[in-house]
VOSELO-111681 format. One record per residue (C-alpha): residue in three letters; x negated, y negated, z. Coordinates in pm, 1 decimal, padded with zeros to 6 digits. Each point is the difference from the previous one (the first is absolute). Layout:
- residuo_x_y_z
- ALA_X_Y_Z
...
***
This chain:
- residuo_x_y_z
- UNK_13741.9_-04606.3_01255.7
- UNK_00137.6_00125.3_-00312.8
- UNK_-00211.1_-00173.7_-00310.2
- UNK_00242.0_-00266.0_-00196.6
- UNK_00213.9_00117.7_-00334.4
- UNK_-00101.8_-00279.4_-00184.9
- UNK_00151.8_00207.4_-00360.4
- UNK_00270.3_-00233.0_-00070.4
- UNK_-00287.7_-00275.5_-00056.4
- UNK_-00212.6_00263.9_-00291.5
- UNK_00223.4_-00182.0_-00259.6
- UNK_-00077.2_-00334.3_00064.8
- UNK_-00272.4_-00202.3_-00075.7
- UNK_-00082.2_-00353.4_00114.0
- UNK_-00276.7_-00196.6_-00185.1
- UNK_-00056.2_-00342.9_-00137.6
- UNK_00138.2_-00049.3_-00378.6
- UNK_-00281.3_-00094.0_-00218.7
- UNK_00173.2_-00085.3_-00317.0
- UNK_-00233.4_-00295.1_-00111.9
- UNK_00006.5_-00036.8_-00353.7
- UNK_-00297.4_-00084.7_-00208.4
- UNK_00077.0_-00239.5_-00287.4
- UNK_-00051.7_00251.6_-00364.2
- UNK_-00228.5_-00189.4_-00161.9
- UNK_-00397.0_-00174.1_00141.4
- UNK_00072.0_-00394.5_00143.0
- UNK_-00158.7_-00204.0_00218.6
- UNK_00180.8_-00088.9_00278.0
- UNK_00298.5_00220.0_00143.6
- UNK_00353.9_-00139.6_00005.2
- UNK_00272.5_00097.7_00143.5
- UNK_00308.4_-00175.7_-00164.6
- UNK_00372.3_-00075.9_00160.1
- UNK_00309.8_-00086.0_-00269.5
- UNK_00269.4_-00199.5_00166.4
- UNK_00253.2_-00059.4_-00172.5
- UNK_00119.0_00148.4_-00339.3
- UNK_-00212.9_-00234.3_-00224.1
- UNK_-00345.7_00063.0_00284.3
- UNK_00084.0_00375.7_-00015.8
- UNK_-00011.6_-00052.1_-00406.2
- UNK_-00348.7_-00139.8_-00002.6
- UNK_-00149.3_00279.7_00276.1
- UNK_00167.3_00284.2_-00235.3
- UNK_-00195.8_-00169.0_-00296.0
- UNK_-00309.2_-00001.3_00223.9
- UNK_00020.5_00358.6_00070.5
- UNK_00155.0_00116.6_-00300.7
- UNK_-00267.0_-00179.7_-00240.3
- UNK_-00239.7_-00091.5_00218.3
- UNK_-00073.7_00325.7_00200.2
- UNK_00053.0_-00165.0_00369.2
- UNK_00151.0_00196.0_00226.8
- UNK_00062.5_-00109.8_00335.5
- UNK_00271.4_-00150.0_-00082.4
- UNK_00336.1_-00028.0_00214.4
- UNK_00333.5_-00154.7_-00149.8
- UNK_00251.9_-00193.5_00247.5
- UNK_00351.6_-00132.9_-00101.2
- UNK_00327.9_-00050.4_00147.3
- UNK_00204.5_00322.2_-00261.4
- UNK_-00152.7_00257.6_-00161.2
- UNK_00225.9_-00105.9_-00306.2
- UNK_-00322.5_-00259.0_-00120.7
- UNK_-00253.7_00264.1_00044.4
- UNK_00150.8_00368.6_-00106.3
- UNK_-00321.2_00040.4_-00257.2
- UNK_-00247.6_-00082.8_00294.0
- UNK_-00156.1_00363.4_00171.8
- UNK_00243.5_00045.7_00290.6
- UNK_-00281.7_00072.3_00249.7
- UNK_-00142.7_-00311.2_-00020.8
- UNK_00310.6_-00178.7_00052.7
- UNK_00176.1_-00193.8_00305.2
- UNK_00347.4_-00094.3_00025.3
- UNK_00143.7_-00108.5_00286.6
- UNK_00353.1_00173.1_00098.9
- UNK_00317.9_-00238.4_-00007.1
- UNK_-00127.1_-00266.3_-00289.1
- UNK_00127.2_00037.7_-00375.3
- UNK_-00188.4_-00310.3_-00142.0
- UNK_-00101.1_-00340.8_00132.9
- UNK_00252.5_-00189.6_-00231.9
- UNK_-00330.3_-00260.0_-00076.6
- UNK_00035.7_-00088.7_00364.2
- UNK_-00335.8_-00015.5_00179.0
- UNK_00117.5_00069.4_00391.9
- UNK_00175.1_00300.8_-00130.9
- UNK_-00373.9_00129.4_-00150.6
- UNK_-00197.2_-00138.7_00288.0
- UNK_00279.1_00172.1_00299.3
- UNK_-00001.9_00296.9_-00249.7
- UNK_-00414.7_00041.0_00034.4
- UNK_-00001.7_-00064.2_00362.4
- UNK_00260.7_00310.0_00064.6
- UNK_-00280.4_00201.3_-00173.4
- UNK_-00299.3_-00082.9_00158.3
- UNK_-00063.2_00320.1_00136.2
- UNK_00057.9_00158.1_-00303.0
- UNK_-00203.1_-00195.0_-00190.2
- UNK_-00338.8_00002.6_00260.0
- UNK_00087.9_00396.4_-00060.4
- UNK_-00029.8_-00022.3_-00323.6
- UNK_-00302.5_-00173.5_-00047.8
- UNK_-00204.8_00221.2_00310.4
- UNK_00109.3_00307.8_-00245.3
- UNK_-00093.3_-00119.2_-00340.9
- UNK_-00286.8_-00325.3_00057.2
- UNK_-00255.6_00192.9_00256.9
- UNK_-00249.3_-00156.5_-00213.2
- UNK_00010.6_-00368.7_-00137.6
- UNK_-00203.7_-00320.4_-00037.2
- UNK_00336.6_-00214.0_-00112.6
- UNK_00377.5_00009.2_00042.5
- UNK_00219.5_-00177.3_-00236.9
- UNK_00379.9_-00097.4_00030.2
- UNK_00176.0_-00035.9_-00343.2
- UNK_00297.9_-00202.9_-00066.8
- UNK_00164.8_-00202.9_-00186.6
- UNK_00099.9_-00367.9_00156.3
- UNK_00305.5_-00032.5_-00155.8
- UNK_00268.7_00305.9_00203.8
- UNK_00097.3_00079.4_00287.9
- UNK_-00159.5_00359.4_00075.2
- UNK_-00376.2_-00123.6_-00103.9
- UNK_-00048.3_-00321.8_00113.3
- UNK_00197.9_-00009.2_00347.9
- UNK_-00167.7_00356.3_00081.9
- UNK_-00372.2_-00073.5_-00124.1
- UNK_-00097.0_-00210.7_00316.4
- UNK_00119.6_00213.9_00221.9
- UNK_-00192.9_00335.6_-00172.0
- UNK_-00258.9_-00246.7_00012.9
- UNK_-00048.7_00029.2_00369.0
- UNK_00080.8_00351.2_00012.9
- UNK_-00302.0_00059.0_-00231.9
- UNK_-00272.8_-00215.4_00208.1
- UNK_00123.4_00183.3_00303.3
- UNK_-00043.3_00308.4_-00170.0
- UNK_-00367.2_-00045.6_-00092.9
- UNK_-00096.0_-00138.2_00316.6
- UNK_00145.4_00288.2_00159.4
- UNK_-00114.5_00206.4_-00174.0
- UNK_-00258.6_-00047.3_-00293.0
- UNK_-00276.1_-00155.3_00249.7
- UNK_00093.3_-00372.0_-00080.5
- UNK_-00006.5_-00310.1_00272.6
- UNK_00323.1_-00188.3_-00069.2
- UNK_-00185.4_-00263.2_-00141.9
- UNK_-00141.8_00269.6_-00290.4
- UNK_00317.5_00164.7_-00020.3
- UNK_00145.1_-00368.2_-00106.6
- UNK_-00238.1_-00018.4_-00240.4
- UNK_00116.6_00309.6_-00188.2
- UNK_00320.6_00003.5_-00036.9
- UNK_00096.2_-00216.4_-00284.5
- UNK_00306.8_-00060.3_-00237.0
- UNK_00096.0_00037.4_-00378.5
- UNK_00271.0_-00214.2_-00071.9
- UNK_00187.0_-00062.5_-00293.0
- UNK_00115.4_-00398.5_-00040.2
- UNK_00388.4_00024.3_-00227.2
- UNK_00075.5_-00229.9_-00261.9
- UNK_00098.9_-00355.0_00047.8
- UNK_00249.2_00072.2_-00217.8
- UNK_00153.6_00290.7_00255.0
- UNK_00099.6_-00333.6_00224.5
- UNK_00277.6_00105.4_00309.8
- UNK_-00130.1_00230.3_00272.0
- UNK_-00314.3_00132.3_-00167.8
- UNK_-00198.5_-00353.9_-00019.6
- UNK_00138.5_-00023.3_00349.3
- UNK_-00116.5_00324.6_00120.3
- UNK_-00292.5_-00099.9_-00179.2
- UNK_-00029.0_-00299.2_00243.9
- UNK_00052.5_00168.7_00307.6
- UNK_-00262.2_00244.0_-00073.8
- UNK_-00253.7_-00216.2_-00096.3
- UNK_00045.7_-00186.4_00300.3
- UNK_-00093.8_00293.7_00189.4
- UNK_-00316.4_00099.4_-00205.5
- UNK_-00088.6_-00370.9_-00040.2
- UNK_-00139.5_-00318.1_00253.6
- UNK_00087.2_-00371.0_-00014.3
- UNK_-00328.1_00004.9_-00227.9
- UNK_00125.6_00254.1_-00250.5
- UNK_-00277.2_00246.7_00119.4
- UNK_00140.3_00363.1_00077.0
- UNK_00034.3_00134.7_00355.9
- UNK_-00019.5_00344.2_-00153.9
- UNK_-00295.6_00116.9_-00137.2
- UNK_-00126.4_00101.0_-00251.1
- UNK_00363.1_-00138.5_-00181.1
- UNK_-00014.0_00092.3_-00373.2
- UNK_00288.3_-00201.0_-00186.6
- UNK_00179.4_00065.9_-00305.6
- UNK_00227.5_-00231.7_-00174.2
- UNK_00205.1_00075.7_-00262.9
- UNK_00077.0_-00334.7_-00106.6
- UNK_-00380.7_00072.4_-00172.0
- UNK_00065.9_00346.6_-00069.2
- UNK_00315.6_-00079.9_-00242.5
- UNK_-00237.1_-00274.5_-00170.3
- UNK_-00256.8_00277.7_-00065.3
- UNK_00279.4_00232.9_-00127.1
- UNK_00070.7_00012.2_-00308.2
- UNK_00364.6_00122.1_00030.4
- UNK_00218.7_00034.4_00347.2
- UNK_00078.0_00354.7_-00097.7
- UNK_-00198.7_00244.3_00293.4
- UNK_-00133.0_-00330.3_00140.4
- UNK_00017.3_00176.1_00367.8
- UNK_-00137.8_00296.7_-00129.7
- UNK_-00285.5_-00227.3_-00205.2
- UNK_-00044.0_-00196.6_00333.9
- UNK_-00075.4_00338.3_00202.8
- UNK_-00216.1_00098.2_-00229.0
- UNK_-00236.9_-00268.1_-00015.6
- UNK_-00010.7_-00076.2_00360.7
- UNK_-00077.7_00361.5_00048.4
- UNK_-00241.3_-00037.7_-00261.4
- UNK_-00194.0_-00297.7_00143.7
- UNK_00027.8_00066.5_00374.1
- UNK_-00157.1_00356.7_-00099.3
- UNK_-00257.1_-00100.5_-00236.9
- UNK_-00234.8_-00150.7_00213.1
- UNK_00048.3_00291.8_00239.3
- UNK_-00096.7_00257.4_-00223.6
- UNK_-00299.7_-00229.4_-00151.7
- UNK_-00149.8_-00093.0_00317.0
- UNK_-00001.1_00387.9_00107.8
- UNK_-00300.7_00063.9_-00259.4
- UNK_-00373.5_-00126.2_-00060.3
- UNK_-00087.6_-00170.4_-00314.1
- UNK_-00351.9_-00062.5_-00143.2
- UNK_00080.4_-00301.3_-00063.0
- UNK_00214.3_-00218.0_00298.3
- UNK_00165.1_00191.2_00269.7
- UNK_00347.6_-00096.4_00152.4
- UNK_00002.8_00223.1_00329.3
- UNK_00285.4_00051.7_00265.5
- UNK_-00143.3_-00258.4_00183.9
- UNK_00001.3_-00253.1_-00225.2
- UNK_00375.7_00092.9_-00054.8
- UNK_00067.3_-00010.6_00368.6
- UNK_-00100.9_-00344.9_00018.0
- UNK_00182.7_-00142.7_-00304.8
- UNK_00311.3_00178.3_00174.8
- UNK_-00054.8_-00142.8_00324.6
- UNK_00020.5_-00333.0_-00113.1
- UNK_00361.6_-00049.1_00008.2
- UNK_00229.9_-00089.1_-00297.9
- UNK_-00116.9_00180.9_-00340.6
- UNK_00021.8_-00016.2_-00338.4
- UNK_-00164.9_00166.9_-00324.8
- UNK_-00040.2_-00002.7_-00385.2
- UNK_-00100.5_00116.2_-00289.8
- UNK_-00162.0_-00053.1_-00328.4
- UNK_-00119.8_00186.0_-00272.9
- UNK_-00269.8_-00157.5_-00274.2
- UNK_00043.8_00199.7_-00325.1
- UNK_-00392.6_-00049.8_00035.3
- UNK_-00290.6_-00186.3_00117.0
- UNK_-00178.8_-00314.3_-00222.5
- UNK_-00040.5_-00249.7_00249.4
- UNK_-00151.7_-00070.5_00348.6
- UNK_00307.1_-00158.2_00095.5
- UNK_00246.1_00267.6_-00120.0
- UNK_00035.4_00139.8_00343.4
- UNK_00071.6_-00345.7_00166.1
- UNK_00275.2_-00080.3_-00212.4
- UNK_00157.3_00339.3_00076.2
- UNK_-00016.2_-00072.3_00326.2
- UNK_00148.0_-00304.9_-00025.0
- UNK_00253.7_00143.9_-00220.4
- UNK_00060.4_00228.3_00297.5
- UNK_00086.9_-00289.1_00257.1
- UNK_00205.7_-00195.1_-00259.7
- UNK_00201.6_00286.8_-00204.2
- UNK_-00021.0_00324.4_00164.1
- UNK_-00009.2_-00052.5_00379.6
- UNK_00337.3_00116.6_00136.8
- UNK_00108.0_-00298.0_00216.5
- UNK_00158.6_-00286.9_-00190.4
- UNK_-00153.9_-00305.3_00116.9
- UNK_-00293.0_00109.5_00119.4
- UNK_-00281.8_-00203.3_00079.8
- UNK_-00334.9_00189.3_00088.3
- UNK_-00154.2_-00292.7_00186.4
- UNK_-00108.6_00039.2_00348.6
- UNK_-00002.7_00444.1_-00087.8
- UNK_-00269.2_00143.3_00251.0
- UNK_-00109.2_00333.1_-00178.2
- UNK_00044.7_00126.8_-00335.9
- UNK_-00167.3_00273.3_-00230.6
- UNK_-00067.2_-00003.8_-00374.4
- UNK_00019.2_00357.7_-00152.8
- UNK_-00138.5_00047.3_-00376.4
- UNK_00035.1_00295.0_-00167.5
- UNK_-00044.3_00103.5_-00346.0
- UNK_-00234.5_00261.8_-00213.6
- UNK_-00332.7_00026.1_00171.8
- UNK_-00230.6_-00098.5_-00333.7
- UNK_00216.7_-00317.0_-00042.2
- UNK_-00011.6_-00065.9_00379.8
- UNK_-00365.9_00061.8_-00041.8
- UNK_-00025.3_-00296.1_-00197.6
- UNK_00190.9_-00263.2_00202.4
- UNK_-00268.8_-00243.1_00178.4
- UNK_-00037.2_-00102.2_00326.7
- UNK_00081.7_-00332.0_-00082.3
- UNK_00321.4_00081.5_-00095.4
- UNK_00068.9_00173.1_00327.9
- UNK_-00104.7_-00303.3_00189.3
- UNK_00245.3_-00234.9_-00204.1
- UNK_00271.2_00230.5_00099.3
- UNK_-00056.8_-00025.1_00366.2
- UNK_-00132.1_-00370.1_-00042.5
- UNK_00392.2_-00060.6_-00191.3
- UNK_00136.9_00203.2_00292.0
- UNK_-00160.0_-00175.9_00267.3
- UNK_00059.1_-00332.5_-00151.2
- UNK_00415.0_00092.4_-00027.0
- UNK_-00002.3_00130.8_00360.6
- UNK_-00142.9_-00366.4_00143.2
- UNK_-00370.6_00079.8_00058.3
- UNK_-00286.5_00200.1_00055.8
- UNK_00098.8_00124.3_00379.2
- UNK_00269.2_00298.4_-00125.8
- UNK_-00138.0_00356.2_-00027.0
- UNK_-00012.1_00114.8_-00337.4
- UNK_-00023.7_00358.4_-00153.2
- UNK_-00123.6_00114.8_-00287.3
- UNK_00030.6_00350.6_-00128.1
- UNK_-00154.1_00096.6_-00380.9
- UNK_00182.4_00370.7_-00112.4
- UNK_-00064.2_00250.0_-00321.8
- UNK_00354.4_00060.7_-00080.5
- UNK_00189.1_00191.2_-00310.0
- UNK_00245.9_-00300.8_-00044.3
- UNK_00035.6_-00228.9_-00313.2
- UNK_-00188.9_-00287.0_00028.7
- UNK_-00110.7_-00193.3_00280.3
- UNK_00269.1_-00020.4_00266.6
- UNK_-00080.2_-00292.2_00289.3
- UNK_00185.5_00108.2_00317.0
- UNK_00017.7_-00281.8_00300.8
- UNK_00120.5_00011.7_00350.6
- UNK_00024.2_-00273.9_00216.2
- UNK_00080.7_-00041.6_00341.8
- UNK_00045.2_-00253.7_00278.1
- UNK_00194.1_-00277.2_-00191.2
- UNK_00341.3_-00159.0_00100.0
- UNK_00322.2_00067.2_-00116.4
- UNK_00123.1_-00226.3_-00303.4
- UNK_00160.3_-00317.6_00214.0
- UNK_00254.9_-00089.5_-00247.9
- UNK_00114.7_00364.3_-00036.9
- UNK_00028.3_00007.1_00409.3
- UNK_00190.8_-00363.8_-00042.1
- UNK_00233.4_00154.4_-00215.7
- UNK_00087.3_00282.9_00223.2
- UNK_00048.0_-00187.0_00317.5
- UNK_00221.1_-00238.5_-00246.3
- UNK_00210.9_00288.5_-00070.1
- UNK_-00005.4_00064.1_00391.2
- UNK_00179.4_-00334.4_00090.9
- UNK_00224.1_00045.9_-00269.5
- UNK_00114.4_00327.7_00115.0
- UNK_00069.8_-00111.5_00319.5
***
């Protein structure tokens, strides 16, 4: 038997693509973070851009929304040229890419704790698509990142952006739609952990409208990263680990704040940031931290002036905390940094409350008026 020519096979090699990317700078947890839509894609860019993340993947219905956005990371489905603010278009438009999508994501997120859809509520593209990517995502880790389906349903969460009241027509009833799908009869999410922004609170904050997208990216990136980064290092003082972060994120719907005290001079100076930072800062309008399951307090400031702040004054800021929340039964972290900032900043994060009911009244409102 003559032996097998097996030459025209020397120029081909088949292997397994690892092209996992590690994110550029030290955090705690890994992410791996899907844009959908042109405003979701926005945020993720501003995440990896400024924030150093960088398994990120960006999914919209034309490339026209996203030209700036690293074309490898990118999925378009063929035959769509915009969603027209029409949510069946976005959602029929992310089931035709399904496969592309679980492709994706087993090239670039090998290795993840999280996955998080981005969106905005308001269009077409974002908010019909993000509960379908949704699913794609928890059948992707539990295919293939060692998850049950329970634990893959657990960590795949949402960033979405609330619109206006002012923007009125299809966006407040996109708005609707979508948070009927993320929300129960009880105003507790169904998708977890479900990190809300609202920009009813962020133009309040601003103070002009000019770059007000660009402002909002920016400070959700901000937040949702801080806590990532602190709680991947030790501190001599309090420690806020991954773990402790894990929980506050799988507590459902999430919100944070932040405060800065030009300096310390009394016990209670940290309280009243924090409650400064539920009343002011917060970025839900409306929100009402009653019932919350988990939060963390993070102080940081110069470590000889951090040196210096009692114990007491810790306790009265989880004691405040506790109090706001509804009780003593809500897990609470503390986490005490040396940091080169100004001042004393007073970061919170809570987690577990339920969505604003007059804000949800107003959207199903809109709803029936649509009709």
């Amino acid at each position: 038997m003559n032996d097998l020519d097996m030459s025209s096979l020397d120029d081909i090699e088949l292997h397994e693509t690892n092209e996992d990317l590690e994110d550029a700078a030290p955090k705690g947890l890994r992410f791996g973070f899907i844009g959908a839509g042109q405003a979701g894609c926005n945020l993720v860019y501003a995440l990896r851009d400024k924030k150093d993340y960088r398994r990120t993947l960006f999914f919209n219905t034309t490339h026209k929304d996203i030209e700036s956005i690293p074309e490898a990371y990118r999925v378009v489905p063929a035959g769509y040229d915009g969603a027209g603010k029409d949510r069946s278009i976005g959602a029929k438009a992310a089931s035709s890419a399904r496969g592309e999508l679980t492709a994706s994501m087993t090239k670039y997120f090998k290795k993840l704790d999280y996955i998080f859809i981005c969106t905005s509520t308001a269009g077409g593209s974002g908010s019909g698509a993000t509960p379908v990517i949704l699913n794609v995502a928890r059948e992707y880790l539990s295919n293939h990142s060692g998850y049950t389906k329970e634990e893959a349903a657990r960590r795949v969460g949402v960033i979405a952006v609330l619109p206006n009241r002012s923007e009125g027509g299809a966006a407040l009833s996109n708005t609707g739609l979508f948070m009927n799908d993320v929300l129960d009869s009880a105003n507790k999410p169904t998708v977890t952990p479900l990190f809300l922004v609202d920009n009813e609170r962020v133009t309040k904050m601003a103070k002009d409208a000019i770059g007000r997208f660009d402002k909002t990216n920016n400070v959700v990136a901000t937040l949702f990263d801080i806590f990532n980064t602190i709680c991947a290092n030790q501190s001599r003082f309090m420690t806020f680990d991954p773990k402790d972060y894990g929980t506050i994120l799988q507590s459902g719907l999430i919100t944070a704040g932040l405060n800065t005290l030009e300096r310390y001079e009394r016990e209670d100076d940290i309280a009243r940031a924090i409650r400064l930072n539920l009343s002011q800062t917060v970025l839900v309008d409306g929100f009402n931290v009653e019932g919350a399951t988990h939060a963390a307090i993070i102080v940081t400031g110069d470590e000889n002036v951090l040196g210096t702040i009692p114990s007491e004054a810790l306790e009265s800021a989880r004691t405040t905390l506790l109090g706001m929340m509804g009780g003593t039964n809500a897990t609470l972290h503390v986490g005490v940094y040396p940091a080169s900032t100004k001042g004393i900043k007073v970061l919170t994060i809570i987690g577990g409350f339920s969505f604003p009911q007059h804000r949800r009244a107003e959207l199903e409102a809109r709803l029936t008026h649509t009709r």
